[in-house]
N, C-alpha and C positions, 0 to 999 in steps of 0.2 A: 603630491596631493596636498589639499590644503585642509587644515585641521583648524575644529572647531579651539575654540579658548580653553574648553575643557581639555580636551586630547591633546592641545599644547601643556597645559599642566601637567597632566601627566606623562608625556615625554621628558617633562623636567623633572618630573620625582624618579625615572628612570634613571635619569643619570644622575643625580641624589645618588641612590640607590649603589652605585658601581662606586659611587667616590665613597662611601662609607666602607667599601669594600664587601658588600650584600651583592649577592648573584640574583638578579631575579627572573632568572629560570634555571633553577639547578639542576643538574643533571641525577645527581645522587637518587638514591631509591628511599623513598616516604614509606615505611611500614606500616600502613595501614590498617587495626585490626579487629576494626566495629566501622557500623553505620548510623546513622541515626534513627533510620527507624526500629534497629535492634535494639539500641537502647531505649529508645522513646516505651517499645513493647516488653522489654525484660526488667526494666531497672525497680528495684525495692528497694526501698531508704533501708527498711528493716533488716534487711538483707546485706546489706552494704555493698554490694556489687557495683560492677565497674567504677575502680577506686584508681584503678591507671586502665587509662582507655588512647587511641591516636588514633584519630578521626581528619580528615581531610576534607575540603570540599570550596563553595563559592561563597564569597563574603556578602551577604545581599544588605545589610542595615547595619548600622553603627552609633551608639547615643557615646559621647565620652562625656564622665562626668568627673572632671580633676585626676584624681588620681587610677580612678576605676572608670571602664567601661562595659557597655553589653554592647553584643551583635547578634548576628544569625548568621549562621552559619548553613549552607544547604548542599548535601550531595547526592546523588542517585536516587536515594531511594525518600528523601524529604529536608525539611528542616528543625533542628532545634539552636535555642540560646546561648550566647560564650556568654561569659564573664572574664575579663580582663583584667587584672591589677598591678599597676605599676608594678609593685615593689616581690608579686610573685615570678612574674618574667623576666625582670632584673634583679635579681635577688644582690648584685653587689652594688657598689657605688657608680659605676656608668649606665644612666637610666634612657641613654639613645634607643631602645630597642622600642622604649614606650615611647616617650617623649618624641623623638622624630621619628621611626621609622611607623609604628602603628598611629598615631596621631596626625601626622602631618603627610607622610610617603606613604601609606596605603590607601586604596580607594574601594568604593564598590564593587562588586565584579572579580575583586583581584582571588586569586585558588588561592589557599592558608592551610596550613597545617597544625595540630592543635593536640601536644599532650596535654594531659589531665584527670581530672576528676568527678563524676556524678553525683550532681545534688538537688534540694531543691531549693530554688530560693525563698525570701521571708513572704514573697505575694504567689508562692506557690506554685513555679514554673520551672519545671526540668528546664535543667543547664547543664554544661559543660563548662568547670573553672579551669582556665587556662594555667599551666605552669613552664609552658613554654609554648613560643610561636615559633613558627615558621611561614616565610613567602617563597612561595611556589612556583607562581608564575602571576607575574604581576599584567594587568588587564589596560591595557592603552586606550580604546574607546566606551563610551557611559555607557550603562545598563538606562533601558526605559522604569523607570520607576513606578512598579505598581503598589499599590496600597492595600490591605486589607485590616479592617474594622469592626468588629462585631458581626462577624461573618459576610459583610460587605465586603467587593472586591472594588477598589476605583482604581482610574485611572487604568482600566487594562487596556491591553496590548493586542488589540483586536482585528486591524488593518490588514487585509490577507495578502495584499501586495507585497507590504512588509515581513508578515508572517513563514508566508511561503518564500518568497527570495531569501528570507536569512532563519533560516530555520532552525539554525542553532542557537541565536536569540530568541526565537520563541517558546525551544524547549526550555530554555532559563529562565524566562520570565513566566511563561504559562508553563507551568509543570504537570498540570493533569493534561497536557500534549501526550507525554509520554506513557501515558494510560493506553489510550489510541494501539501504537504502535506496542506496548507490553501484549498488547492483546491481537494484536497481529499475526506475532510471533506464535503465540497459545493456538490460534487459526489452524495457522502452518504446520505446528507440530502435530496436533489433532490430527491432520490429515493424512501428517506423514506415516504416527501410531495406527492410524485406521487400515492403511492401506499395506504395511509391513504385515498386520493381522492377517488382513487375506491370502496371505503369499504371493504379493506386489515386487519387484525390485525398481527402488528407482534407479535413473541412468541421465542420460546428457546426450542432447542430440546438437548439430550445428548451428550456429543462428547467422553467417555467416552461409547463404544458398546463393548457388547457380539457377535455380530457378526456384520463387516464391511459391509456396503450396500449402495445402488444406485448409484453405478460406480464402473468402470472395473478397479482399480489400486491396488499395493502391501500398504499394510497398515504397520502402526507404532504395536507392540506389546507388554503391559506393561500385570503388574500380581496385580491383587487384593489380597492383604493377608487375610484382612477376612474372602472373600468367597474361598479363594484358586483355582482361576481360570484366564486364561489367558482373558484379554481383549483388545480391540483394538480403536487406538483414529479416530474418523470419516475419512473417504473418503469424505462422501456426507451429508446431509444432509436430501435426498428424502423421503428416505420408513418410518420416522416419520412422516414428516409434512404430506404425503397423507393418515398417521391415522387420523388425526386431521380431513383433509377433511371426512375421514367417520365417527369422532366423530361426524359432525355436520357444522361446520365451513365454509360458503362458501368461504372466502378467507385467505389463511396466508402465511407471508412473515418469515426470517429470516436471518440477516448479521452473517454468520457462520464462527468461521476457523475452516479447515479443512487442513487433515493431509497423505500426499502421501509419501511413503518411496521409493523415483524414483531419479532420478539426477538433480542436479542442473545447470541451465544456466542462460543464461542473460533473459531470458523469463520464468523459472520455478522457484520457490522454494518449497522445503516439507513442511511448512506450511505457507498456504495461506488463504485470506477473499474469500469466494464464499456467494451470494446471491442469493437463490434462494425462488422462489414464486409459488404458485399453487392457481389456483381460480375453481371453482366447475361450470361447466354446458358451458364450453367455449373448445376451441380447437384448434387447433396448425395454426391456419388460421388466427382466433382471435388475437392469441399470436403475431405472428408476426407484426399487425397493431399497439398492444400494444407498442414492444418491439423502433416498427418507432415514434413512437410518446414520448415514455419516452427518447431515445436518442437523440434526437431532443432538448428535454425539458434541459438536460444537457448538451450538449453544448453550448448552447445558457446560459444558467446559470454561467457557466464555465470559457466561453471563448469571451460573447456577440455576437457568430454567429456558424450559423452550419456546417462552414468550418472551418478544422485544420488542421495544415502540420502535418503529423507523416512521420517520417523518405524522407523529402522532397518529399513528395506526399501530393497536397492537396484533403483531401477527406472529402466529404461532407454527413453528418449525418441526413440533410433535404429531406424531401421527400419519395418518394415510393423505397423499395430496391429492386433488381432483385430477382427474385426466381428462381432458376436453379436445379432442379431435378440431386441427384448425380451421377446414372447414365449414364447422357445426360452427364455430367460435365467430366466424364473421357471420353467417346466418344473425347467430343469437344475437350481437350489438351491432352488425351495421344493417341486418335487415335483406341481405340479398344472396341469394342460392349460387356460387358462383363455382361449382364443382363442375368440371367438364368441359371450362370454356377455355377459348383462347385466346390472343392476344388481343385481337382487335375486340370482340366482347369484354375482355377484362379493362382495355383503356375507355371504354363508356362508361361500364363500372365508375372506373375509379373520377371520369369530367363529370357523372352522374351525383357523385358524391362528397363532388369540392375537394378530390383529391391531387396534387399537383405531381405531374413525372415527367420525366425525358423521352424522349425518342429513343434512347438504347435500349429503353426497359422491354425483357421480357416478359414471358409470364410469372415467373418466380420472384423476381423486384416489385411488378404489379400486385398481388400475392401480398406481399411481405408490405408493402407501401399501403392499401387497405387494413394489414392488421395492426403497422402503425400506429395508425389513425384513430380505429376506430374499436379495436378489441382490446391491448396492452393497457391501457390507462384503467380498466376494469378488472384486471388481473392482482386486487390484492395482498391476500390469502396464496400461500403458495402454489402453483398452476402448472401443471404440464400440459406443454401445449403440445398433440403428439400428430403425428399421420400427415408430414407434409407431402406435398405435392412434390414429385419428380424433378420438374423443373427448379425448384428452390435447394436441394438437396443432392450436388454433384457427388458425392461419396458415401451415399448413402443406399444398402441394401432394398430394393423394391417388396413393398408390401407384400406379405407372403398372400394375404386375401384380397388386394388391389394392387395389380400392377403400374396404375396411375400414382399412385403414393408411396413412400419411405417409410421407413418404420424409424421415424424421428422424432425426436422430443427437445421443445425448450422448456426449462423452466422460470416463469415470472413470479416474482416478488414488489407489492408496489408498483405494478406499471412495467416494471425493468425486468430485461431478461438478466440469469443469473448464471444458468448455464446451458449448454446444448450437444445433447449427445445424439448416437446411431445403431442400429444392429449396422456392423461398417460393411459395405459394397465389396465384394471377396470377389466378384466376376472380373477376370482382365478384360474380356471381349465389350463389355458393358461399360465398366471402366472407360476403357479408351473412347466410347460412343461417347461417353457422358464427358469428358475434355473436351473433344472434338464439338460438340455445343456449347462448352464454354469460348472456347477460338474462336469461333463465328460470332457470339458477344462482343468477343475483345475484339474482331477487326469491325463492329458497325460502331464501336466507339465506348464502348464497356470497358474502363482500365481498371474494374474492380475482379471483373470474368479473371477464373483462373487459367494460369497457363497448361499445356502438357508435359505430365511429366512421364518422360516414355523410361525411364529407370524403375519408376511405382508399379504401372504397368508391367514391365517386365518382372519385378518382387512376386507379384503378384499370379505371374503364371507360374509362379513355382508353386502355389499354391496357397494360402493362406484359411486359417481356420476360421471357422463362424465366432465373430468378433464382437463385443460391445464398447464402443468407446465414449469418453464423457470429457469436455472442455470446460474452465470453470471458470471465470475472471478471479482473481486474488480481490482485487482493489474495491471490488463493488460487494463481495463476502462481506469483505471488512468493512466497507462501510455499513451493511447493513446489520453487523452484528455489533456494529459502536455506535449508530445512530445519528450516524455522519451525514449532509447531506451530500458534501460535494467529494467526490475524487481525491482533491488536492489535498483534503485534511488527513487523508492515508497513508499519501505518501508522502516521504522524510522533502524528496526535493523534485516537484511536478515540476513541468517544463515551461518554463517561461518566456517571455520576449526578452532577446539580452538587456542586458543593463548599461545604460551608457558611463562612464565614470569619469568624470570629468577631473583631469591632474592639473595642479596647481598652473607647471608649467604650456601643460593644453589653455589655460583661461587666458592665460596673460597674453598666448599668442592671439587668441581669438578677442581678445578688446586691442 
């Protein structure tokens, strides 16, 4: 590979480093037994506390002035100020420690380690005086250099190309990144706390399928050598866990990734967290009071109130959601009564209304391709969209009051849906109808139609109890309770186009 001027210097303070007989990446155990925001929040002069402190973390700044220095010092959880002095690090007559190894052999970037003492300096700034260094693991290529000034930030590190590809430079250099993802975490736990309350068990289902099931999307496709057979990595997660419910189980949860081979945007990736849950003897009525009450519970966890701006809207996760039949919902914004029709009426519909489709679409894509268009972008305020159409809803129990519709619900936030659940389709005979119209999709050219799975099926004539189940995206949560706009800034490392890396010795063949 071929290295900047900079990263040739420090491959030579590297080997500096070895000849002076300095390890720079020791192996040894660093005792670490504070942080800096523990001290930053605990320390009283008056007090005299933290009087021996080892603290460890990333070198960001460096002023040396003669014989003393300051820096900054930043770990996990923030930063505060070193002070350096020759003659406390070297306390005898060989003053290599200061003189070349902290002056001339350490760089930016490089992890240190730092006994000492808390004070404050004469301009009034917690520090940390050093009485001994340590180099930890010395850093071979430059940090980006960001600046901040009187609460200006320059010079940031903004670039998402960059950001996203090396995400472990962005969590160094943009540190409220890691906000984001602290608060992820609090998400997840929340849900987890929530749903052990109900008498939930989580579990683990395969992601690794012989046949892809509970949702309509193009799967990922690998090959098992063993068995010499093609497999596929999950879509969903459903038609397991509602074996469990008829193993026995009344409730189970699971944080699954799952795995869609579709397009990427600032709201999608191919593989994503979904969580979904099923409890036994409950219904899409139920679900939904669940669903008001656990996001509620998260917000409030998250953010200390059930209002969030996402994308400067405030919208409020407290309280009762609207429930708006989808139906009534394309009436109300696109203007047209379209309960009853079918195919060939719904594709007029939709040339009628400057909507674009395919030739495989049934009536459940036509359906869903109108509400698109013209109902989601009006969805706010949190929205249950409930009462789909048959067609749209392969695993979904029939309206107990219309058997043309499901007893389904999505929820939109902003436009986006957030989640979607079912009182779940308990009928095998029904069941298997409802496959058998998706197969006729997939053989006129629908590789989204699900397959048959005649195993589910069969789970299911063993019987299965009146079911509620709920799917949830992780990533679009979190974004809307960090006020992210794009996908990417959720996750640690979204999926990218590879990167080409060009080796020293690759250039020279290629000139």
């Amino acid at each position: 590979m071929e290295y900047s001027e900079q990263e040739q210097i420090r491959r030579e303070a590297l080997s500096k480093l070895r000849e002076l007989g300095i390890e720079p990446y020791p192996a040894a155990l660093y005792p670490v037994d504070t942080t800096t925001a523990q001290i930053t929040r605990e320390y009283d002069p008056e007090k005299g506390n933290f009087q021996e402190v080892c603290i460890a973390g990333r070198l960001m700044s460096r002023r040396i002035m003669g014989a003393a220095s300051f820096g900054e010092l930043q770990d996990e959880t923030g930063r505060i100020q070193i002070y350096v002095k020759r003659d406390e690090i070297c306390p005898g007559e060989d003053k290599t420690m200061y003189n070349t190894v902290w002056k001339k052999l350490m760089d930016i970037g490089d992890i240190i380690g730092i006994r000492g003492f808390a004070f404050i300096t004469q301009t009034g700034q917690l520090s940390i005086h050093a009485k001994e260094l340590t180099l930890l693991s010395k850093s071979l290529r430059v940090l980006p250099i960001v600046k901040e000034a009187d609460g200006v930030v320059h010079d940031a590190v903004s670039d998402p190309e960059f950001r996203y590809r090396q995400r472990y430079v962005d969590l160094i250099v943009n540190p409220q990144v890691k906000d984001v993802f602290i608060k992820r975490a609090k998400i997840i736990a929340t849900m987890r706390e929530y749903f052990n309350e109900a008498g939930c068990l989580e579990v683990e289902t395969p992601i690794l399928q012989s046949i892809p099931g509970g949702a309509t999307a193009r799967p990922f496709i690998t090959h098992h050598n063993a068995l010499d057979i093609d497999m596929y990595m999950r879509i969903a997660n459903e038609l397991y866990l509602k074996r469990l419910i008829v193993g026995g189980y009344n409730g189970v949860y699971e944080f699954a990734k799952d795995f869609r081979n579709e397009g990427m945007d600032k709201t999608h990736n191919p593989e994503f967290t979904c969580m979904e849950i099923y409890v036994a003897y409950k219904d899409y009525f139920w679900m939904m009071e669940f669903v008001e009450k656990m996001l509620c519970k998260i917000a409030v966890a998250v953010n200390g109130t059930t209002k969030v701006d996402i994308a400067g809207n405030e919208v409020d996760f407290g309280g009762t959601y609207r429930r708006l039949p989808i139906l009534d919902a394309i009436k109300e914004y696109a203007g047209v009564d379209v309960k009853g029709m079918g195919v060939d009426e719904l594709r007029k519909v939709c040339k009628d209304l400057k909507i674009e489709i395919e030739p495989s679409m049934g009536v459940g894509k036509l359906i869903d391709a109108i509400v698109g268009e013209y109902v989601e972008k009006n969805l706010v305020q949190p929205t249950f969209l409930i009462d789909y159409p048959v067609e749209m809803s392969p695993l979904t129990k029939r309206h107990r009051s219309d058997p043309a519709l499901t007893e389904r619900f999505e929820l939109f936030v902003c436009g986006k849906e957030l989640c979607n659940a079912y009182s779940e389709l308990n009928d095998p005979v029904d069941q298997l109808e409802r496959f058998e119209d998706q197969a006729r999709l997939k053989s006129k050219g629908d590789d989204e139609a699900m397959f048959i799975d005649y195993d589910f099926v069969r789970a299911l004539e063993y019987g299965m109890p009146p079911t509620s189940g709920l799917g949830m995206g992780i990533d679009r949560l979190t974004m809307f309770m960090t006020g992210q706009t794009a996908i990417q800034d959720v996750l640690f490392f979204p999926m990218m186009r590879p990167e080409k890396i060009v080796r020293k010795e690759e250039k020279e063949e290629q000139q």
